[in-house]
C-alpha positions as CSV (number, residue, x, y, z in Angstrom):
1,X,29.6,22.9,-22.9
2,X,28.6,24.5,-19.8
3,X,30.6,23.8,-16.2
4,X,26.7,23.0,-14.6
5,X,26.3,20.0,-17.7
6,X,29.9,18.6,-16.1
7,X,28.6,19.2,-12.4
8,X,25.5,16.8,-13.9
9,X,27.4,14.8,-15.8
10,X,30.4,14.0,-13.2
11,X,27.9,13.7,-9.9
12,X,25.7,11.5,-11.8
13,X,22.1,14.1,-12.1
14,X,19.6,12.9,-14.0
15,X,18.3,14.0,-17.4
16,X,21.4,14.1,-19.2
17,X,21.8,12.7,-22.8
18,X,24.0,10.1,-23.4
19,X,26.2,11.4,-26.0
20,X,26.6,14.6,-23.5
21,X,27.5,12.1,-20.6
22,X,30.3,10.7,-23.3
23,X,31.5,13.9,-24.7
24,X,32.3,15.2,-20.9
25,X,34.2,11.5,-20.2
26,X,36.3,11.8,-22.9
27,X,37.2,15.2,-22.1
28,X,38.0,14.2,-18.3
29,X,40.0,11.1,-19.3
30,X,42.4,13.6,-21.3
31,X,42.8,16.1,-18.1
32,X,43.7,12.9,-16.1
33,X,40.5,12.6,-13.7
34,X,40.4,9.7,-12.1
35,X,40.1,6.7,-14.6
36,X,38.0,4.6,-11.8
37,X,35.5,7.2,-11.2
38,X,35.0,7.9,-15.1
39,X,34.6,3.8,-15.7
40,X,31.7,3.9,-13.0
41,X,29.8,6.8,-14.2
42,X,30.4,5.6,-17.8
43,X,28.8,2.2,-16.8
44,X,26.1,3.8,-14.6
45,X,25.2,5.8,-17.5
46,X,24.9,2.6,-19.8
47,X,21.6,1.5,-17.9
48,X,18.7,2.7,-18.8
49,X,16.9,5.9,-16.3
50,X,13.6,4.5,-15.0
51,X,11.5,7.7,-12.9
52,X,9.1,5.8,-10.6
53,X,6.1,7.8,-8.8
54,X,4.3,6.6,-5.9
55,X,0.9,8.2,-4.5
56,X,0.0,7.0,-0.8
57,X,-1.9,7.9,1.8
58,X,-2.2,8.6,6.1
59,X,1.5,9.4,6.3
60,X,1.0,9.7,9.9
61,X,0.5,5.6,10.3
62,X,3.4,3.4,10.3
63,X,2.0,1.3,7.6
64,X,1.9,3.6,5.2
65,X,5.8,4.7,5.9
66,X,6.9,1.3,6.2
67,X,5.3,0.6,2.7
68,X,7.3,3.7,1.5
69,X,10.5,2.6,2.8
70,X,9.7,-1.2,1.3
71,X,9.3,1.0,-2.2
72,X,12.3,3.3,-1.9
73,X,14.5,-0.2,-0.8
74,X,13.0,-2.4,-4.2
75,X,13.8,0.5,-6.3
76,X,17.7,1.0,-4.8
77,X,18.1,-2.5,-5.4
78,X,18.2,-3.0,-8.6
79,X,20.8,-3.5,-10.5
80,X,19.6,-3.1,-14.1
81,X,18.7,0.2,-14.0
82,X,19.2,3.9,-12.5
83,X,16.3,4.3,-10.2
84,X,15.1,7.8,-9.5
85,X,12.2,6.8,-6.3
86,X,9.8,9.7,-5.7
87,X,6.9,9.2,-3.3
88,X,4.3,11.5,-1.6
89,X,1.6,11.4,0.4
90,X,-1.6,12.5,-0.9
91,X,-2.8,15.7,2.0
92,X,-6.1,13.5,2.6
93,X,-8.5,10.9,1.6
94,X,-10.0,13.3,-0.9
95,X,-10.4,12.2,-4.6
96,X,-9.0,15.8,-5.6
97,X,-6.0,15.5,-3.3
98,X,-5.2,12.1,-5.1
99,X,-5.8,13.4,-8.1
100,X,-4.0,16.7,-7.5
101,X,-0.9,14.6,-6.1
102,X,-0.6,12.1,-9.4
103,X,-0.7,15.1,-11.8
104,X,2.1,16.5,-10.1
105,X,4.3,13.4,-9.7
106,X,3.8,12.2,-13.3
107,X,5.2,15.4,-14.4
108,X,8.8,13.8,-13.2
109,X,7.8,9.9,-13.6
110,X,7.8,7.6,-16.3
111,X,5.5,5.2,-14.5
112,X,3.6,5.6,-11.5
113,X,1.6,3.3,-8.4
114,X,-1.1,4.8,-6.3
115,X,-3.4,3.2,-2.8
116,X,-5.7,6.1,-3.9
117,X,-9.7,5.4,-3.3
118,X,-12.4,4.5,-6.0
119,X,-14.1,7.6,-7.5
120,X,-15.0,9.0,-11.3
121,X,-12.4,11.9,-10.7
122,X,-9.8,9.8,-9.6
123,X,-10.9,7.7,-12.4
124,X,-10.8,10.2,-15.3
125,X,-6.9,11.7,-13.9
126,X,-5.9,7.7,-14.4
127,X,-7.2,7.4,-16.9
128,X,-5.8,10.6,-18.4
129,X,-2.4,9.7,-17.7
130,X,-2.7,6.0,-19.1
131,X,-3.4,8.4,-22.1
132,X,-0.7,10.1,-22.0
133,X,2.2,6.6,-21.7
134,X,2.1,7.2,-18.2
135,X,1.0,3.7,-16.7
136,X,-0.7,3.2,-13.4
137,X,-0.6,0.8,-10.7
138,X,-3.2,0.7,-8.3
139,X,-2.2,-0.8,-4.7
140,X,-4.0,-2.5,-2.0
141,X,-7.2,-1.1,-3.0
142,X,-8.1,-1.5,-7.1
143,X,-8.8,1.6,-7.8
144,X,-9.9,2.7,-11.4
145,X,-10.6,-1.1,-12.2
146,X,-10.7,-2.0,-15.9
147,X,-8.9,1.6,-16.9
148,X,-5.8,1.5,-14.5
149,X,-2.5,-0.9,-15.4
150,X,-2.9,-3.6,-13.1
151,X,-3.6,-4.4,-9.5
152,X,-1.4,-5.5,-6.7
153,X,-2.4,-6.6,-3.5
154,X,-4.1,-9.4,-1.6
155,X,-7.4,-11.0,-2.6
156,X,-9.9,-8.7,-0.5
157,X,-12.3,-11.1,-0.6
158,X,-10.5,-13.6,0.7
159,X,-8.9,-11.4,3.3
160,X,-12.5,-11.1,5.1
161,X,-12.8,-14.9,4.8
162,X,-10.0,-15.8,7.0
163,X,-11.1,-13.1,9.6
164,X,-14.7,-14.7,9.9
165,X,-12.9,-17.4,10.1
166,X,-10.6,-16.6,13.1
167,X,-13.9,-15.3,14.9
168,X,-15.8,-18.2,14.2
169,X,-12.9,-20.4,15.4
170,X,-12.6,-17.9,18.8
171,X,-15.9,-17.6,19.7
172,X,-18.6,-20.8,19.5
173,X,-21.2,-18.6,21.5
174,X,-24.3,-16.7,19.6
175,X,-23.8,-13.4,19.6
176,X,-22.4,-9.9,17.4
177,X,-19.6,-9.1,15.2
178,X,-18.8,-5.7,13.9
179,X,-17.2,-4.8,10.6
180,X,-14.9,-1.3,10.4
181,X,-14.6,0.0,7.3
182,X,-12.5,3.3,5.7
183,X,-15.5,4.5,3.8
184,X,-17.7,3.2,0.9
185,X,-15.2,4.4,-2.0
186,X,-12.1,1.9,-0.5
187,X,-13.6,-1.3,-2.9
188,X,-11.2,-3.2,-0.9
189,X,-12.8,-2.4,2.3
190,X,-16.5,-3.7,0.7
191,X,-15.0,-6.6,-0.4
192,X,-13.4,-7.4,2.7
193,X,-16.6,-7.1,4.5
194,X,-18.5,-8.7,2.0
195,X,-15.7,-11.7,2.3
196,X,-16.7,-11.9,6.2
197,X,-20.3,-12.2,6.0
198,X,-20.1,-14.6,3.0
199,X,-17.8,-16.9,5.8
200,X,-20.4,-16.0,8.8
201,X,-22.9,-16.9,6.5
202,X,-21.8,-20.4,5.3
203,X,-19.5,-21.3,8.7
204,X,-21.2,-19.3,11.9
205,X,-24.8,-18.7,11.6
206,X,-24.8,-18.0,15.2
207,X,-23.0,-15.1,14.4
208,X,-24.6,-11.5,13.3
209,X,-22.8,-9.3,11.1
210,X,-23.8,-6.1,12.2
211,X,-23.9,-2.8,9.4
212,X,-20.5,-1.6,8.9
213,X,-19.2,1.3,11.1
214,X,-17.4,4.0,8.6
215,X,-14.3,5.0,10.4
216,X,-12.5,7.2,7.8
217,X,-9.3,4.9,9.6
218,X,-9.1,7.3,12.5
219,X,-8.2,6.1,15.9
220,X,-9.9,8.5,17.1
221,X,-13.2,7.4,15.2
222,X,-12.6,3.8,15.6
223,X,-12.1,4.6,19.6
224,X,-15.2,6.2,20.2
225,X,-17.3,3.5,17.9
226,X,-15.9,0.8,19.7
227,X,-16.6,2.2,23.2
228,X,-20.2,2.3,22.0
229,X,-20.3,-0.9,20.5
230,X,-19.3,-2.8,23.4
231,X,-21.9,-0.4,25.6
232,X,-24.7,-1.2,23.0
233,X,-24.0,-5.2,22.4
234,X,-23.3,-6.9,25.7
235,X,-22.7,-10.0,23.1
236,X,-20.4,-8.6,21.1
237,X,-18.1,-11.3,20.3
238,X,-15.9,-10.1,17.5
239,X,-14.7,-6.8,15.7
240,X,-12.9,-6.7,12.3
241,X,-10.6,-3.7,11.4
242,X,-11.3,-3.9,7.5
243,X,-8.9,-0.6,7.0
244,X,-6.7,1.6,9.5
245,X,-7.7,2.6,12.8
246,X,-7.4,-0.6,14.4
247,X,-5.4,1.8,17.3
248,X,-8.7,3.0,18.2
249,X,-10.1,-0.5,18.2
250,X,-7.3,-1.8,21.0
251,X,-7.6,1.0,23.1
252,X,-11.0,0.5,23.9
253,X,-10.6,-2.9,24.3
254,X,-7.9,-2.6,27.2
255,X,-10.1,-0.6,29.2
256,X,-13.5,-2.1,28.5
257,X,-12.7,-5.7,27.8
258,X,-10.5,-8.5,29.8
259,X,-8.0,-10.1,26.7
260,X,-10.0,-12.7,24.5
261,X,-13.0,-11.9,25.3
262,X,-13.9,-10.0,22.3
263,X,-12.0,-11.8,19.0
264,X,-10.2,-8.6,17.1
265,X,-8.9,-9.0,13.8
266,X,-6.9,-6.1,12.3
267,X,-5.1,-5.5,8.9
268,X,-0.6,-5.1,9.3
269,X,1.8,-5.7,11.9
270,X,2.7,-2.4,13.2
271,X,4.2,-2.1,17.3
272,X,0.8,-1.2,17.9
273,X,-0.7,-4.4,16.8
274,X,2.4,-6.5,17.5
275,X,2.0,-5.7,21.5
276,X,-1.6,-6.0,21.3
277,X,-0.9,-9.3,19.7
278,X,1.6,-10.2,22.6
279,X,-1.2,-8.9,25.0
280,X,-4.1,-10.7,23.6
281,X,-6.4,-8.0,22.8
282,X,-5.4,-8.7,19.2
283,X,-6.4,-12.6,17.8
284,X,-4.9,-12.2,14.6
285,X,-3.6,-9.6,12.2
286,X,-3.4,-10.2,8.4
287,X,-0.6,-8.6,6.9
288,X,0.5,-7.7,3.3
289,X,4.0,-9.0,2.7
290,X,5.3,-5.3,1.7
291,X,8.9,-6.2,0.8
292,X,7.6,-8.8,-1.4
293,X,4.8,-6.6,-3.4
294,X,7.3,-3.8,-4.1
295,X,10.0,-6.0,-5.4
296,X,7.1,-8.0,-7.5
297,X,5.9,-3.8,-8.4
298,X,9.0,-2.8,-9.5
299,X,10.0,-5.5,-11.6
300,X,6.7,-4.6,-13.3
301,X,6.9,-1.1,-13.8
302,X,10.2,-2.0,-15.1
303,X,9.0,-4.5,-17.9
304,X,6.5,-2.0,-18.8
305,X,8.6,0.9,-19.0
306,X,11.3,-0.7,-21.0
307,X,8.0,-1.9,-23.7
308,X,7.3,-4.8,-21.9
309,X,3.4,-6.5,-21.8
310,X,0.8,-4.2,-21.5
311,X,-2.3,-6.1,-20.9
312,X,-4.6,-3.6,-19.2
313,X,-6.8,-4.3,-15.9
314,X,-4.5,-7.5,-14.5
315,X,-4.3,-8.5,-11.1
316,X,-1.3,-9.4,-8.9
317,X,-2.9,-11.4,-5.3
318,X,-0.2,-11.8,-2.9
319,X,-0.7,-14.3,-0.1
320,X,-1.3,-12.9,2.8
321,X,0.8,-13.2,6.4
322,X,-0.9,-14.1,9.5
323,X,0.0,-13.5,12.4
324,X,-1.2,-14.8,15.8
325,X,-0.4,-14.4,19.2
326,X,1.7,-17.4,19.4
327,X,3.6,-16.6,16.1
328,X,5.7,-13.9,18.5
């Protein structure tokens, strides 16, 4: 037995066998190594190894690294298991940069979660790896619907409800509302909108929904949309923020807009939207309780890995948070 399988063995690497892990424990307990030490590795080692992989996206917004903290924290802490937490950022919004990015995780994971986009390619690489006993979860967004593992997230649908619904409430008057979206391969986006009009349409009549604005959730996108917006539509009364780039969205409010005069609804409670909250530029943001879908995530992926259910195509809604200016 070589001294790097007793480096591995005695700091606790991965991807050692468990009769190895024994045969070096034995041999320590006889040299006299500490007998404390050798009782934690040995009951460390008696759990089983589970190697979760996470694909996200727009590592430069806070969401997205709070939501990889929230995965790193559910994974840590639990109990039942040695946790081995690896999660990347795909390099963009790109089907073949998810795709590229889930390959190359699964090579080190025994189950993996992704907020990639819909698209065939990304489709085929899920479905690929489903193939292979590599389970996927989609997040947020249900990607590869009907091939993946399971969804979990918040009811999209549902999502764009409440927001026509905190517009309609703001603003009685006749007049606009605009609709951001990422782009027309995030489903949840299109269901979000199609969740606002359907409450516009039944609720606020007096409200148009205009054609979504694409916004590929850039600020800087979102910033220059919304300047011309509020040029175009002197009624504009409300703007939804179905994706990211609500940043864009506030700072064209501040300097075209007095606060409440144009109802904004936006997606997480970052510090951005949190001041615009306090501010009133922001009338509501609808949050997804992170903490709570990665500890529901994990427990899943655990089930599964250790041959759990494996119903294909499920869906796991979380309720949403809201947030208001008076909730601060």
């Amino acid at each position: 037995m070589g001294v790097a399988t007793v480096d591995r063995v005695l700091n606790e690497r991965p991807n050692v066998r468990e009769a190895t892990i024994e045969c070096v424990l034995a041999a320590a307990e006889r040299i006299g190594y500490p007998t404390g030490k050798l009782e934690a590795i040995r009951l460390d080692a008696a759990r089983p190894m589970v190697r979760f992989g996470f694909v996200l996206h727009k590592h430069a917004q806070e969401f997205y690294r709070n939501f990889a903290h929230a995965l790193e924290c559910a994974v840590a802490a639990r109990t039942d298991i040695r946790g081995r937490c690896d999660v990347r950022f795909a390099a963009s919004q790109a089907p073949s940069d998810f795709s590229s990015e889930l390959t190359s995780v699964a090579a080190t994971s025994d189950i993996l979660a992704t907020s990639a986009i819909n698209h065939p390619t990304l489709s085929e690489t899920i479905r690929a790896l489903q193939d292979e006993g590599k389970p996927v979860f989609s997040l947020l967004n249900d990607a590869a619907s009907g091939v993946q593992q399971s969804y979990v997230g918040l009811d999209n649908v549902k999502v764009g409800r409440i927001a026509g619904w905190m517009i309609a409430t703001q603003m009685r008057e006749a007049g606009k509302v605009a609709v951001f979206i990422g782009g027309n391969r995030w489903h949840g986006h299109i269901l979000r909108e199609t969740g606002l009009r359907s409450y516009l349409r039944d609720h606020a009549p007096q409200l148009e929904l205009l054609d979504a604005v694409v916004n590929l959730e850039t600020r800087q996108v979102t910033y220059e949309a919304t300047l011309d917006l509020l040029d175009r539509h002197s009624d504009l009364r409300g703007i939804y923020v179905a994706g990211g780039g609500m940043e864009g969205a506030i700072a064209a409010l501040r300097e075209m807009r007095p606060p409440g005069k144009v109802a904004l609804v936006v997606n997480e409670l970052t510090n951005e939207s949190r001041d615009a909250l306090a501010d009133r530029y922001v009338s509501l943001v609808i949050a997804t309780p992170l903490d709570q879908l990665c500890r529901d995530l994990v427990a899943s992926m655990i089930e599964l890995a250790r041959g759990g259910p494996s119903e294909t195509s499920g869906q796991h809604y979380l309720i949403p948070q809201l947030f208001v200016p008076e909730s601060l």
